[in-house]
N, C-alpha and C positions, 0 to 999 in steps of 0.2 A: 504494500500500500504506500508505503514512503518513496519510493522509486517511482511511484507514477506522480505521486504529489510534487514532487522536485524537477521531472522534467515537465512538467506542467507550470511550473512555478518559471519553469527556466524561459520556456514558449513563448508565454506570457512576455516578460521581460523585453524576448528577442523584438517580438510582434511591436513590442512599444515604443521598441530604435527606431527600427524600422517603417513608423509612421513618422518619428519626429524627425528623422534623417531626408524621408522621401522629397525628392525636388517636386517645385509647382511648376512641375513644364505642361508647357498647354498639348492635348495632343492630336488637334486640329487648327485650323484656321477658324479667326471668330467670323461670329457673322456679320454679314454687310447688309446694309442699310440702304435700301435704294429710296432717291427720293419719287414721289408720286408720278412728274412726267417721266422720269427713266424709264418707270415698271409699267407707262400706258405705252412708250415706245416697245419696252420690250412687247407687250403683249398683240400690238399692232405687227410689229415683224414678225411674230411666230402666225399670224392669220396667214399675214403674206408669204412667207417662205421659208415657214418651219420653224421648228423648236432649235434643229442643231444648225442652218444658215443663221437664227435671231442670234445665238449663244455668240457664234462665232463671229459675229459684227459687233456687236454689243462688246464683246471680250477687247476688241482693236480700239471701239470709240471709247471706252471707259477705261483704259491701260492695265483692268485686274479681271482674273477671271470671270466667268459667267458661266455658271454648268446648262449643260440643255434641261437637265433636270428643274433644275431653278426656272428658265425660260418658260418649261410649262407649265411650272405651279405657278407661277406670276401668270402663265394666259386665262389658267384655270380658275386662278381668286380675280379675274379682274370683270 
């Protein structure tokens, strides 16, 4: 019983470095913010010619990415 109480005891301890040790590295990109005319142009170019042409114009006129995915939940919410 005392051998499992002490590596438990030990576990414990380890697990507790090991939160206060862990870095806050982020481990995605945050989200962006598009303002209102961007997401009516995005949503306009994906009528016009797609989700992955809007992505890919949009990506050049804004100099940061634009997933197609994005492109059509913005056509879909708008």
């Amino acid at each position: 019983m005392s051998l499992f109480r002490e590596f438990d005891d030990e576990r414990e301890n380890g697990s507790e470095k090991a939160l206060k040790t862990r870095s806050r590295k982020r481990k995605h990109g945050g989200n962006n913010n598009y303002t209102p005319e961007v997401r009516a142009n995005i949503a306009k170019l994906c009528i016009d010619v797609g989700p992955l042409k809007a992505a890919k114009k949009m990506t050049q006129e804004l100099g940061r990415e634009v997933n197609e995915s994005t492109a059509r939940s913005i056509k879909r919410h708008s």
